[in-house]
DOTOR-684757 format. One record per residue (C-alpha): x negated, y negated, z negated; residue in one letter. Coordinates in Angstrom, 3 decimals, m for minus. Example, Ala and Ser with C-alpha at 12.3 -4.5 7.8 and 13.67 -1.06 7.14 Angstrom:
2
<atom px="m12.300" py="4.500" pz="m7.800" kenu="A"/>
<atom px="m13.670" py="1.060" pz="m7.140" kenu="S"/>
END
This chain:
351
<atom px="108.058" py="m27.331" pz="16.896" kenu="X"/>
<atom px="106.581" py="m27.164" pz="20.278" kenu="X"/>
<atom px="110.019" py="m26.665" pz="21.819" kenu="X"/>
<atom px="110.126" py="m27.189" pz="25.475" kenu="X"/>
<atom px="113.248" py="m26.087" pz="26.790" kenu="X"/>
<atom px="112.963" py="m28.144" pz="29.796" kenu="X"/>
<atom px="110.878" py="m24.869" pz="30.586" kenu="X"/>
<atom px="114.729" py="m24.035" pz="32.231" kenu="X"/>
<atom px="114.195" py="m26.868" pz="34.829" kenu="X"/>
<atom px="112.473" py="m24.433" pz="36.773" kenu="X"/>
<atom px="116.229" py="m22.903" pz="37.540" kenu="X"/>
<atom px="115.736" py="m26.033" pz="40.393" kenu="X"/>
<atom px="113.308" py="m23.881" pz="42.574" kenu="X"/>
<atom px="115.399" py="m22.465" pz="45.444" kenu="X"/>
<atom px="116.935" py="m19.132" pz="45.151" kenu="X"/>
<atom px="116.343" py="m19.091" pz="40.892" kenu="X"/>
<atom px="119.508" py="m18.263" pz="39.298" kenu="X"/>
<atom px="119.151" py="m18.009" pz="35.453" kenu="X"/>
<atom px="122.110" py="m16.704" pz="34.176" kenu="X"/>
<atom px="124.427" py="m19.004" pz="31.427" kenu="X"/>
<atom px="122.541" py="m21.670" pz="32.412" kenu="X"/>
<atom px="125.419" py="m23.915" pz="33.001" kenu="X"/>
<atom px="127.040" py="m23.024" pz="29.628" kenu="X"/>
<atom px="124.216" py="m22.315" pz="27.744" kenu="X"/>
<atom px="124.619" py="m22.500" pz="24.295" kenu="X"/>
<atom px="121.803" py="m24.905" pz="22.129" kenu="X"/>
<atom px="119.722" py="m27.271" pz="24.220" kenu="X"/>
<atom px="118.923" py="m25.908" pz="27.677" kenu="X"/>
<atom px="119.594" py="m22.022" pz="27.009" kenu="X"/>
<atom px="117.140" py="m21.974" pz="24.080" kenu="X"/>
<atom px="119.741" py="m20.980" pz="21.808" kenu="X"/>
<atom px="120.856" py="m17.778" pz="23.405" kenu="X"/>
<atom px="120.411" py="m14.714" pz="22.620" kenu="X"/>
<atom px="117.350" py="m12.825" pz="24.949" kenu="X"/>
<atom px="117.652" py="m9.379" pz="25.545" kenu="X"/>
<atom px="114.783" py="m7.326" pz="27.005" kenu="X"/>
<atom px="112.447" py="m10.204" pz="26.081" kenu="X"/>
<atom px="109.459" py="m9.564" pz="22.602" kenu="X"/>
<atom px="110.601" py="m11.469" pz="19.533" kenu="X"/>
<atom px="108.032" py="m13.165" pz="17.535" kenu="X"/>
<atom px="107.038" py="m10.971" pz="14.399" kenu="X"/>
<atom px="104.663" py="m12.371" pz="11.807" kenu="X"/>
<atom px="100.934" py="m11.380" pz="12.866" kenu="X"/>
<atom px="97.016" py="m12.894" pz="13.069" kenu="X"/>
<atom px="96.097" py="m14.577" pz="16.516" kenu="X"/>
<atom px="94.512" py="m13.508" pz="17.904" kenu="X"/>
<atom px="91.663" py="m15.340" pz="20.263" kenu="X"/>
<atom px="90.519" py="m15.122" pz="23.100" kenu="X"/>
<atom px="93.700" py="m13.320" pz="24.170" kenu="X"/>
<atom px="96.452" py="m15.973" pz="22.642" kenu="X"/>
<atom px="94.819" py="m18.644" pz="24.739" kenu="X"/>
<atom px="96.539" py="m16.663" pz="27.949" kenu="X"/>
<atom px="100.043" py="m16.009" pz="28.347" kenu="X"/>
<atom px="102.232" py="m13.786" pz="26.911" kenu="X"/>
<atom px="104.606" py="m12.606" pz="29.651" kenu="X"/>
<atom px="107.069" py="m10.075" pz="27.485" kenu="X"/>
<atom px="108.277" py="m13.253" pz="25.833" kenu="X"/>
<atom px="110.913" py="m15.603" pz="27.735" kenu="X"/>
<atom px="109.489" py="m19.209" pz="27.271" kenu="X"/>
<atom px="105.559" py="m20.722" pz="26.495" kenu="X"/>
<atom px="103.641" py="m23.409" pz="26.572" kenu="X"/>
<atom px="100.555" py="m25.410" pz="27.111" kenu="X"/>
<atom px="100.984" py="m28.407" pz="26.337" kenu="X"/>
<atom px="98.847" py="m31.522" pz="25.506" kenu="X"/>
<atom px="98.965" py="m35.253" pz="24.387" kenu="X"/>
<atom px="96.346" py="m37.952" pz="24.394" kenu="X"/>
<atom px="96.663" py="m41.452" pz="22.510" kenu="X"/>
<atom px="93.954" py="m43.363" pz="24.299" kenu="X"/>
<atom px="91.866" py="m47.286" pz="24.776" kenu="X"/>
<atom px="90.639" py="m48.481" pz="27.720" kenu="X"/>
<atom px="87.895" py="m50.792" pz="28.351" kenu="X"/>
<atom px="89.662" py="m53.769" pz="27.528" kenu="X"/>
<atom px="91.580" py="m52.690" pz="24.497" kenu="X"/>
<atom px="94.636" py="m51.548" pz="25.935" kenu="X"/>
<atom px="96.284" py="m48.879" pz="24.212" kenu="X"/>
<atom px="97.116" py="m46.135" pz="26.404" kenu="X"/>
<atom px="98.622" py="m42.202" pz="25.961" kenu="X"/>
<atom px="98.905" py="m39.397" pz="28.583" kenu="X"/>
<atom px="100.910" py="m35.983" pz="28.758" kenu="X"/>
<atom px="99.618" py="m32.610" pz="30.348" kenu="X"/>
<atom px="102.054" py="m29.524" pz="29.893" kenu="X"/>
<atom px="102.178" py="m26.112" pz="31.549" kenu="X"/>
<atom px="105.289" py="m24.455" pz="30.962" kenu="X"/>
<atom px="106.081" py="m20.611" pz="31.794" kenu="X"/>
<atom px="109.741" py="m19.178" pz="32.017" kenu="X"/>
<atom px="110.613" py="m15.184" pz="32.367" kenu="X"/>
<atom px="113.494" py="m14.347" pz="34.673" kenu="X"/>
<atom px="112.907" py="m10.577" pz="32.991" kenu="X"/>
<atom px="109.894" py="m9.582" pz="30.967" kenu="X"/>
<atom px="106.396" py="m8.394" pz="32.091" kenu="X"/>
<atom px="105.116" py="m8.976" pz="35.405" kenu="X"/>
<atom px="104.927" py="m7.577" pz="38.998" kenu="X"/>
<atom px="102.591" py="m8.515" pz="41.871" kenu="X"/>
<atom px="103.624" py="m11.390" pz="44.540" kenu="X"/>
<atom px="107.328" py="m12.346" pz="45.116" kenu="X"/>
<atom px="108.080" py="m9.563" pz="42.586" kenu="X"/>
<atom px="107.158" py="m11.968" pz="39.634" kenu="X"/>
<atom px="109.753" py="m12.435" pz="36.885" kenu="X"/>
<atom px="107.845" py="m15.738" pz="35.976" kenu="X"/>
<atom px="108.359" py="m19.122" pz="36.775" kenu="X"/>
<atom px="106.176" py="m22.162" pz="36.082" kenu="X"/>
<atom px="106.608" py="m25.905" pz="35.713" kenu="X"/>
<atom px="103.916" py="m28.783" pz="35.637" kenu="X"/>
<atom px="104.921" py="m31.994" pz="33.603" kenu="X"/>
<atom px="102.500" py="m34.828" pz="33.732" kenu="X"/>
<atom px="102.867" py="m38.535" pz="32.312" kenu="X"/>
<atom px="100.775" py="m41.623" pz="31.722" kenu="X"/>
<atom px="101.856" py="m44.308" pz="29.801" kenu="X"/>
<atom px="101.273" py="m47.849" pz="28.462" kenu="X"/>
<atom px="103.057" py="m50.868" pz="26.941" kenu="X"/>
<atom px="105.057" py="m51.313" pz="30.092" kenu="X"/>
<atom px="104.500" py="m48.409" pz="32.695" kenu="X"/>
<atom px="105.774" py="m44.931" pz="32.292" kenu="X"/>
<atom px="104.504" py="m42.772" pz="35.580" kenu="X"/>
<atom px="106.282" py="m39.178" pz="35.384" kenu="X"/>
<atom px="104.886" py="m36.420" pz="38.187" kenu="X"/>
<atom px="106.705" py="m33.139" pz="38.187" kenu="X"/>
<atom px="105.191" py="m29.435" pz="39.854" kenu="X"/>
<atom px="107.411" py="m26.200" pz="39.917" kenu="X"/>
<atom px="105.727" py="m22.731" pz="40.914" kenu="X"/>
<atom px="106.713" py="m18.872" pz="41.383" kenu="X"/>
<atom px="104.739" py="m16.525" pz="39.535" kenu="X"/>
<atom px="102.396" py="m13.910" pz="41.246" kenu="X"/>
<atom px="101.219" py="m16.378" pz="44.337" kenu="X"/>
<atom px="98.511" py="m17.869" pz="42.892" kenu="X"/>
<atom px="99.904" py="m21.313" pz="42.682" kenu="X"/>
<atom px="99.687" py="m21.461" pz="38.650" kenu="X"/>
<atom px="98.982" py="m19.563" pz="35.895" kenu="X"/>
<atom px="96.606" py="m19.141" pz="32.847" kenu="X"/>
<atom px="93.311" py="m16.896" pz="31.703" kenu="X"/>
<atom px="92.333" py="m16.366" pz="28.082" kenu="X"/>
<atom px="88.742" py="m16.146" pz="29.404" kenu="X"/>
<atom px="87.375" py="m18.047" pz="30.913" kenu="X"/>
<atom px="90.091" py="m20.563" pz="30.242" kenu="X"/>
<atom px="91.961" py="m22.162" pz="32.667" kenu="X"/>
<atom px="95.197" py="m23.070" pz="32.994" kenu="X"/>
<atom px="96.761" py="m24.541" pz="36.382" kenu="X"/>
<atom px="99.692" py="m25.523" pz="38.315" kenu="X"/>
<atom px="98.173" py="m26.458" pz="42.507" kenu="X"/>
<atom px="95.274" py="m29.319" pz="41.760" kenu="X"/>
<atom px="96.521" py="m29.872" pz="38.172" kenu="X"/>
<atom px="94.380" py="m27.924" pz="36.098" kenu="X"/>
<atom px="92.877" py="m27.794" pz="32.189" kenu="X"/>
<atom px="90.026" py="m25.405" pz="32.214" kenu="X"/>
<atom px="86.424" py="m24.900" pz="30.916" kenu="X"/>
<atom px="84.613" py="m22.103" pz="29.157" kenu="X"/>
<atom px="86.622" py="m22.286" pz="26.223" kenu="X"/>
<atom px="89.633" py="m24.303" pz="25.190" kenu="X"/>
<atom px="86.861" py="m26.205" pz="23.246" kenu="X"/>
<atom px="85.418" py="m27.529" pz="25.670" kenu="X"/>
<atom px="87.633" py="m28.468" pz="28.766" kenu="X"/>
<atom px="88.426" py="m30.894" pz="31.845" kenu="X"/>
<atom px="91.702" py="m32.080" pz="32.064" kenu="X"/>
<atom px="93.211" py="m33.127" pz="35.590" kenu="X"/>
<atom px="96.527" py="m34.066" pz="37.123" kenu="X"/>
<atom px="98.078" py="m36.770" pz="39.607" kenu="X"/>
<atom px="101.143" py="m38.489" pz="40.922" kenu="X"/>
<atom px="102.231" py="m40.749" pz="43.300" kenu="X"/>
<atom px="101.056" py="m43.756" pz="41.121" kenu="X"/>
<atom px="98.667" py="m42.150" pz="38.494" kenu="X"/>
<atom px="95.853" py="m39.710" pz="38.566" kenu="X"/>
<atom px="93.504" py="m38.728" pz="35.373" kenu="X"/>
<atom px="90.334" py="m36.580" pz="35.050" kenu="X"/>
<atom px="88.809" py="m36.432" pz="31.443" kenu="X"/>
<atom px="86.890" py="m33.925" pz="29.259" kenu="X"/>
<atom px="88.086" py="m32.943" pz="25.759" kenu="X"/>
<atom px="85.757" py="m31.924" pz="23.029" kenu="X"/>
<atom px="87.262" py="m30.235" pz="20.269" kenu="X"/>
<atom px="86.056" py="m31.080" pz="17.341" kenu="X"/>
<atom px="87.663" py="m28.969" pz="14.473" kenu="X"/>
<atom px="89.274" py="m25.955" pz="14.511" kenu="X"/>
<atom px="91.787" py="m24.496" pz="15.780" kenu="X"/>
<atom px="95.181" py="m24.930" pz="13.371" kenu="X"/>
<atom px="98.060" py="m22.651" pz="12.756" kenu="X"/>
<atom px="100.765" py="m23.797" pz="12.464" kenu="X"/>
<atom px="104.132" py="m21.862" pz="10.038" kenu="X"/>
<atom px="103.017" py="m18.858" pz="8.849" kenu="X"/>
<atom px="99.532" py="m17.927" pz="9.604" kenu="X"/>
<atom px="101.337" py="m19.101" pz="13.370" kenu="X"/>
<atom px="104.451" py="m18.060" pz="13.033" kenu="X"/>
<atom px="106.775" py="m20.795" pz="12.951" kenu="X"/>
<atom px="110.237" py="m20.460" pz="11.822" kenu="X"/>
<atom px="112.961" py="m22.582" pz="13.277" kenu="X"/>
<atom px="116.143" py="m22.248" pz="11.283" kenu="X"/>
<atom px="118.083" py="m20.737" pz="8.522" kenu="X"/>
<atom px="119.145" py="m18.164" pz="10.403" kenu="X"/>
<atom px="115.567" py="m17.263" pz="10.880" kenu="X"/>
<atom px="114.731" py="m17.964" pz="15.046" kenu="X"/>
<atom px="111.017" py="m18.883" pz="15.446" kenu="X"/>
<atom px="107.778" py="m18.524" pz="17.433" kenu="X"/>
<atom px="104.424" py="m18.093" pz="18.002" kenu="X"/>
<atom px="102.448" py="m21.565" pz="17.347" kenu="X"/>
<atom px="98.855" py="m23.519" pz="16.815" kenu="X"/>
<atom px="97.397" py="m26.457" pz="17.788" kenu="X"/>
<atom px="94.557" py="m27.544" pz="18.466" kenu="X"/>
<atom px="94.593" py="m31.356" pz="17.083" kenu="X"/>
<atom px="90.713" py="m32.297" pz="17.138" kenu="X"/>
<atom px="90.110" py="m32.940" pz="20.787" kenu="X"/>
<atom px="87.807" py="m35.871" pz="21.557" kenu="X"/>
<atom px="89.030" py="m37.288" pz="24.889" kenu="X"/>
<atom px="87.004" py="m39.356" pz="27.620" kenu="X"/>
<atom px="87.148" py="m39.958" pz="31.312" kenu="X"/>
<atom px="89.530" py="m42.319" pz="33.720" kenu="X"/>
<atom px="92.889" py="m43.225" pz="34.641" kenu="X"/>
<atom px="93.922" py="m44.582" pz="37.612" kenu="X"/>
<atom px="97.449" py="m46.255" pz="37.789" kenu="X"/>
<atom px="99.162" py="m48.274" pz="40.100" kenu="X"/>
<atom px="95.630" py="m48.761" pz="42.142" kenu="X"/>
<atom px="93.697" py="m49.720" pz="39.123" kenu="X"/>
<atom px="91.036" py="m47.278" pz="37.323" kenu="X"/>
<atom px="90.116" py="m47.800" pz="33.598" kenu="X"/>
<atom px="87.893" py="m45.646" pz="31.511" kenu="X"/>
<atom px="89.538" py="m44.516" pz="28.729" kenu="X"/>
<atom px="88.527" py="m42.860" pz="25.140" kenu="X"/>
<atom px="90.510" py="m41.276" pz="22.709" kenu="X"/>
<atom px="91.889" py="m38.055" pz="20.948" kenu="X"/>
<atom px="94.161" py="m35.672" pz="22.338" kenu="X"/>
<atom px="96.184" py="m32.851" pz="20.619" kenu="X"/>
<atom px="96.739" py="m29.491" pz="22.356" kenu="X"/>
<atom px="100.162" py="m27.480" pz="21.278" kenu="X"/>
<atom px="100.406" py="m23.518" pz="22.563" kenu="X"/>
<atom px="103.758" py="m22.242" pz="21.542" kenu="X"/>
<atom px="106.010" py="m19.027" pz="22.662" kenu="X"/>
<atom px="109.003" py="m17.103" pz="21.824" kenu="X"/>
<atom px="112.034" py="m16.032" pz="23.416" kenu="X"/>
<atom px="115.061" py="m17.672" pz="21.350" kenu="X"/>
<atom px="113.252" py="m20.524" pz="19.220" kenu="X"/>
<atom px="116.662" py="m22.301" pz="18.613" kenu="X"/>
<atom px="119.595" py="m21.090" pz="17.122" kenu="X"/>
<atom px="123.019" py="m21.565" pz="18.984" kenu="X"/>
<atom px="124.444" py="m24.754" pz="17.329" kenu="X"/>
<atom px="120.705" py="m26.729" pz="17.639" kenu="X"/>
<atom px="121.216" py="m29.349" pz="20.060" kenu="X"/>
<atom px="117.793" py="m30.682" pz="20.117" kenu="X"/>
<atom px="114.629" py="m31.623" pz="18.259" kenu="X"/>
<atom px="112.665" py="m34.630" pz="17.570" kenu="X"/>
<atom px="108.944" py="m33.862" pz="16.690" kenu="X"/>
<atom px="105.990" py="m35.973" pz="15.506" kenu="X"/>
<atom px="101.859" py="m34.789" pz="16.023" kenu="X"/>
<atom px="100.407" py="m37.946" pz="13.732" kenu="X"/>
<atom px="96.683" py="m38.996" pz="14.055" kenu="X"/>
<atom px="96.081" py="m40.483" pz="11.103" kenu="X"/>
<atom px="92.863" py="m42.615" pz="10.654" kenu="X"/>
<atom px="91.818" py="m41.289" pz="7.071" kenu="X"/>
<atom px="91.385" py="m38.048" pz="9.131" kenu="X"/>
<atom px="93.705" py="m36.309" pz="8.433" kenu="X"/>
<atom px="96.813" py="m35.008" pz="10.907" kenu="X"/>
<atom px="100.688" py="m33.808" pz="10.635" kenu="X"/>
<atom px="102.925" py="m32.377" pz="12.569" kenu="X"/>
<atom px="106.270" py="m32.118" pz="11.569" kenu="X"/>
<atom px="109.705" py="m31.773" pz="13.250" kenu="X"/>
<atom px="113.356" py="m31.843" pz="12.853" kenu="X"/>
<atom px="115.963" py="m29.788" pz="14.898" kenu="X"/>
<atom px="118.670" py="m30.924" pz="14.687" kenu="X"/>
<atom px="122.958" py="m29.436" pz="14.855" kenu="X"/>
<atom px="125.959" py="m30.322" pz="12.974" kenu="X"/>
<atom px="124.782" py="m30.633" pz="9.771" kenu="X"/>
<atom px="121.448" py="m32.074" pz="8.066" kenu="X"/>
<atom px="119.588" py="m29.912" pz="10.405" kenu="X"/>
<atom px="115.724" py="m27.881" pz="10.393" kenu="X"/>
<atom px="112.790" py="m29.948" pz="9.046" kenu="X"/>
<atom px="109.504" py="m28.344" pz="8.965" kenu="X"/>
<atom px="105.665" py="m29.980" pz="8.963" kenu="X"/>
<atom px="102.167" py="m28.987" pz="8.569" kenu="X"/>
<atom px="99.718" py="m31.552" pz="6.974" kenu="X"/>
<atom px="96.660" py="m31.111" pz="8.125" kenu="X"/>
<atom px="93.218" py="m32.067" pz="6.266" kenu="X"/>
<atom px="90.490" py="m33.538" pz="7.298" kenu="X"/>
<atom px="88.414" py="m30.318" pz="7.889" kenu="X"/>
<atom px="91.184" py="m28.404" pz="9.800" kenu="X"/>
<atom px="92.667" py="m26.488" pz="7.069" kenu="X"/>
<atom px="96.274" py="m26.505" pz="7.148" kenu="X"/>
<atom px="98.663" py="m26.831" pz="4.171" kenu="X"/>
<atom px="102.369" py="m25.767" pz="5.972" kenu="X"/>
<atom px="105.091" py="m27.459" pz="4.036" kenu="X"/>
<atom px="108.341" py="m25.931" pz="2.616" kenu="X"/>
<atom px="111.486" py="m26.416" pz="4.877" kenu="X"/>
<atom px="112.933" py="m29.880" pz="4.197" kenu="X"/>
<atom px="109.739" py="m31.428" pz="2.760" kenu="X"/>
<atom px="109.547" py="m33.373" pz="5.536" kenu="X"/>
<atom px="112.304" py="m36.604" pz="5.995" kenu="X"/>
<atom px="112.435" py="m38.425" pz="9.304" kenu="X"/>
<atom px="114.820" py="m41.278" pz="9.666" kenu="X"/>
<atom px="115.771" py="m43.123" pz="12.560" kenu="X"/>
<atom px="115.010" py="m46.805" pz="12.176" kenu="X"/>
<atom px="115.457" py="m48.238" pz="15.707" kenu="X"/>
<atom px="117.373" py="m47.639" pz="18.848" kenu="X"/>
<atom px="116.753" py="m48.358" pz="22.551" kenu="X"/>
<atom px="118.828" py="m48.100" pz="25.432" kenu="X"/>
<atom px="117.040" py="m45.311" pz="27.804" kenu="X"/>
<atom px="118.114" py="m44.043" pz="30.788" kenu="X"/>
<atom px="121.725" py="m44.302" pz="29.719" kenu="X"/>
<atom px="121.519" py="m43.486" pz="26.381" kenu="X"/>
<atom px="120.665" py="m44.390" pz="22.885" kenu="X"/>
<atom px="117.911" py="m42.577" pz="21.606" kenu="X"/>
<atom px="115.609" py="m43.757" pz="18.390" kenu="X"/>
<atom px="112.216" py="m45.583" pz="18.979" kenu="X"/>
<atom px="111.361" py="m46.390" pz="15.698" kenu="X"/>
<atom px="111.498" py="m43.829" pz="12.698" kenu="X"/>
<atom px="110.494" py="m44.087" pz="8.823" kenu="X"/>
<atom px="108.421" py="m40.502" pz="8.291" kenu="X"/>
<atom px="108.189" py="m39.046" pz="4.954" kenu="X"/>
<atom px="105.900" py="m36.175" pz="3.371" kenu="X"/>
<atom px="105.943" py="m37.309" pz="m0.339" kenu="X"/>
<atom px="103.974" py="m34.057" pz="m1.202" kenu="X"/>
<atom px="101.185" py="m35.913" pz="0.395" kenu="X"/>
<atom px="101.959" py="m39.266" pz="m0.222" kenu="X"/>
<atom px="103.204" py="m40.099" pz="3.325" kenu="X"/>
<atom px="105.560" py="m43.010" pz="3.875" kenu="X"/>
<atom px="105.227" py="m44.121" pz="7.712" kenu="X"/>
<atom px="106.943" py="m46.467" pz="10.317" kenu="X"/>
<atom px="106.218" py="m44.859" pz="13.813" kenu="X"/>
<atom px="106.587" py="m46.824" pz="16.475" kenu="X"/>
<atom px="106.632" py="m45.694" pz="20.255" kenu="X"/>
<atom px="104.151" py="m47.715" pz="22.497" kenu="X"/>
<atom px="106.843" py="m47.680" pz="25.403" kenu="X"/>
<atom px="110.670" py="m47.224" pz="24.129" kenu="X"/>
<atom px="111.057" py="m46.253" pz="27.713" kenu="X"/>
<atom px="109.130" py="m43.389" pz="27.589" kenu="X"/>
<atom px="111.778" py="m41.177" pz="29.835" kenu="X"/>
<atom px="110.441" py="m38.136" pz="31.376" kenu="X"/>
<atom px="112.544" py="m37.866" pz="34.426" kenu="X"/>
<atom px="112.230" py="m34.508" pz="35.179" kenu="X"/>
<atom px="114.182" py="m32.022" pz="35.935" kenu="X"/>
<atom px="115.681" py="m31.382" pz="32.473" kenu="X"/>
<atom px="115.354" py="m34.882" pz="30.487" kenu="X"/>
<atom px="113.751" py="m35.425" pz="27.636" kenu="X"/>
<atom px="112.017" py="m38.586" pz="25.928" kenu="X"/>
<atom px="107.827" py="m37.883" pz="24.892" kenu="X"/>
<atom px="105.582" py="m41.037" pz="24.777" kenu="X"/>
<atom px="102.773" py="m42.044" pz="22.152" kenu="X"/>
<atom px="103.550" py="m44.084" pz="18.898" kenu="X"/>
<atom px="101.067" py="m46.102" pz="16.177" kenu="X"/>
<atom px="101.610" py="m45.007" pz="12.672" kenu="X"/>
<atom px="101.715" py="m47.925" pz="9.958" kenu="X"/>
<atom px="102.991" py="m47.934" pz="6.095" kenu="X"/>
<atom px="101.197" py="m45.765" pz="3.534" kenu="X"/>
<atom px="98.790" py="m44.017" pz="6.048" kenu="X"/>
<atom px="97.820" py="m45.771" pz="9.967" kenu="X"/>
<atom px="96.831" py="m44.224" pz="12.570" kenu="X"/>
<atom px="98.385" py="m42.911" pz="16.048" kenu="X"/>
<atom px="100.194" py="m39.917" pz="17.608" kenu="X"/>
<atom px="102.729" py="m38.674" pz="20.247" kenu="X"/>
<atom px="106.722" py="m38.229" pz="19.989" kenu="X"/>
<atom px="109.360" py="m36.232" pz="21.703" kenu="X"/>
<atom px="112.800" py="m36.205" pz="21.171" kenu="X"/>
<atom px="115.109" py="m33.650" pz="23.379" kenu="X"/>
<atom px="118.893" py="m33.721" pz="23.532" kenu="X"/>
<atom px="119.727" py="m36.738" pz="23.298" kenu="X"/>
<atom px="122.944" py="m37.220" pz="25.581" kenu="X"/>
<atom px="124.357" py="m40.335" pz="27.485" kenu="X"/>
END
C-alpha cells in the first residue's frame, strides 16, 4: 500500500487541530470520510508533474527504504520519508498554508534502531517538494537531484547521520491499475508507483562510527485522501528484493474479517504484472514483544501465481519507529523458494 497514516502525527505541531482526530475511525483518521479534498480516479501519470505534490488531496508521500552492507559485511537498512497532510485543500502563501509536513528518518542494524523525527508548516519554506528539478526536503534533510533518477539522499539524528546517492536503474513501476491502487471492497484507493531499482552508495555514521555502505533502495510515492475504509485498523506491507531480479510488493490491510490483500510482482526488466485481490497470502510466523506489544517478526509470504513461497525475517524485531504516531518499519532477508532482501511495515498494532 504505501499507507502512512502517521502523516496525522503532524496534529503534534502547536496550534494544529485536525478535527475527529481523537475518535477517528480506521487507523489514524485514514478511514474517514474527506470532504473538500480530490479523490483518486483512474488516470496515466503523469511525469515530471507526479514527482511533486498534489495539494487538493489530504495525505502523500515520499517515502524510501534501503537494505544495505557495509565494509565489513554487516547488513544494514535505512528509512527516508516525507510525508504531507492537508488541513483543507489547495494552498495559500505563508502562515495561510493548509499543509503540514513530517520528516521520518531511521537507520538500522542487527541491534541498533536510531529513529529522528522533523515536523513543518507549509508555505515557510521549511519543507516541501518540486517535480523539476526534484527535490524534496524537510530543514537539512533533503532527497534531490536532477531527476528522481539520479539523487542524493541526506538526513541526521542525534546518533545517526547518512549521505548517499541513488542510481535508478529500471524504470519507474506502477503500481494497481496503471497507478491506481485500490484498497478495499468497498472500493477506497490511491494514487501509487515505485520506483524499486535504485542503486544505493555513500556512508553512515552511527553512534560515532562511519561505514561505507552499498546497496539498493526502493522509493514509494503514494496519495489520496481516504485510502482506508472505516473498519481497517492497519496494514502490514512487504517491498521484496529478490536476488533472481525480480521484486514484489504486496500488502494486507487488515479489519474484522480476512481483510485486503493486494501485490504487484515485478520482473526483472521493470514491467509490472499487478495481481488479483487475495492472490497474495501473508502469514504471521513469529512474534516479538515491542514497545509493549506483540507484533509479528517473522511471516511465511505467498504469491503461488509466481511460484513464491518465502520466510521473511526482520533484521531487528525491534524495529519501533517512535514517532509521533507508532508504527513498526525495519528491513527483512527473504529465504524459501526465492532469497533475497526487502523492507517491512506493519501499522496498528496496539498494546
Amino acid at each position: 500500500m504505501r499507507r502512512r497514516a502517521v502523516l496525522l502525527g503532524l496534529a503534534a505541531l502547536p496550534g494544529v487541530v485536525v478535527p475527529g482526530l481523537a475518535r477517528a475511525q480506521g487507523f489514524a483518521g485514514l478511514g474517514q470520510g474527506a470532504p473538500g479534498f480530490a479523490l483518486p480516479v483512474p488516470r496515466p501519470l503523469v511525469f515530471p508533474a507526479d514527482h511533486g505534490a498534489h495539494p487538493d488531496f489530504r495525505i502523500e508521500w515520499w517515502y524510501l527504504t534501503a537494505v544495505l552492507t557495509a565494509a565489513d559485511g554487516a547488513p544494514m537498512g535505512l528509512q527516508w520519508t516525507l510525508f504531507r497532510t492537508a488541513l483543507a485543500p489547495g494552498e495559500a502563501p505563508g502562515w495561510d498554508s493548509p499543509q503540514l509536513w513530517m520528516g521520518h528518518a531511521a537507520v538500522t542494524t542487527a541491534t541498533r534502531h536510531a529513529v529522528a523525527e522533523r515536523l513543518a508548516r507549509g508555505g515557510t519554506g521549511q519543507a516541501g517538494v518540486t517535480a523539476a528539478p526534484f527535490a524534496a526536503w524537510i530543514d537539512d534533510w533533503a532527497m534531490a537531484g536532477a531527476t528522481p533518477e539520479d539523487v542524493r539522499l541526506t538526513a541526521r539524528g542525534a546518533d545517526f547521520a547518512y549521505d548517499l546517492r541513488l542510481v535508478a536503474e529500471g524504470p519507474l513501476v506502477p503500481q494497481g491499475d496503471a497507478g491506481y491502487s485500490v484498497k478495499s471492497a468497498a472500493g477506497q484507493a490511491s494514487h501509487y508507483y515505485s520506483q524499486p531499482f535504485y542503486r544505493a552508495q555513500g556512508r553512515i555514521a552511527l553512534d560515532g562510527a562511519t561505514r561505507a555502505v552499498t546497496g539498493q533502495a526502493w522509493l514509494d510515492r503514494e496519495w489520496s485522501s481516504q485510502p482506508l475504509a472505516p473498519d481497517q485498523t492497519g496494514w502490514d506491507w512487504f517491498s521484496l528484493i529478490l536476488d533472481d531480479g525480480a521484486r514484489m510488493m504486496g500488502f494486507r490491510l487488515r479489519d474484522a474479517g480476512a481483510g485486503y490483500a493486494s501485490a504487484t510482482w515485478i520482473a526483472p526488466d521493470g514491467t509490472p504484472d499487478p495481481q488479483q485481490p487475495g492472490a497474495l497470502r501473508v502469514t504471521p510466523r513469529d512474534l516479538a514483544r515491542v514497545a509493549g506489544r506483540q507484533v509479528p517478526v517473522v511471516w511465511r509470504v505467498e504469491l503461488p501465481a509466481r511460484g513464491l513461497d518465502v520466510t521473511v525475517t526482520a533484521l531487528n524485531p525491534q524495529s519501533w519507529m517512535a514517532t509521533s504516531v507508532p508504527y513498526w518499519e525495519g528491513p527483512v532477508s527473504v529465504t524459501g523458494s526465492h532469497t533475497g532482501r526487502g523492507y517491512l511495515e506493519m501499522t496498528g498494532y496496539a498494546p
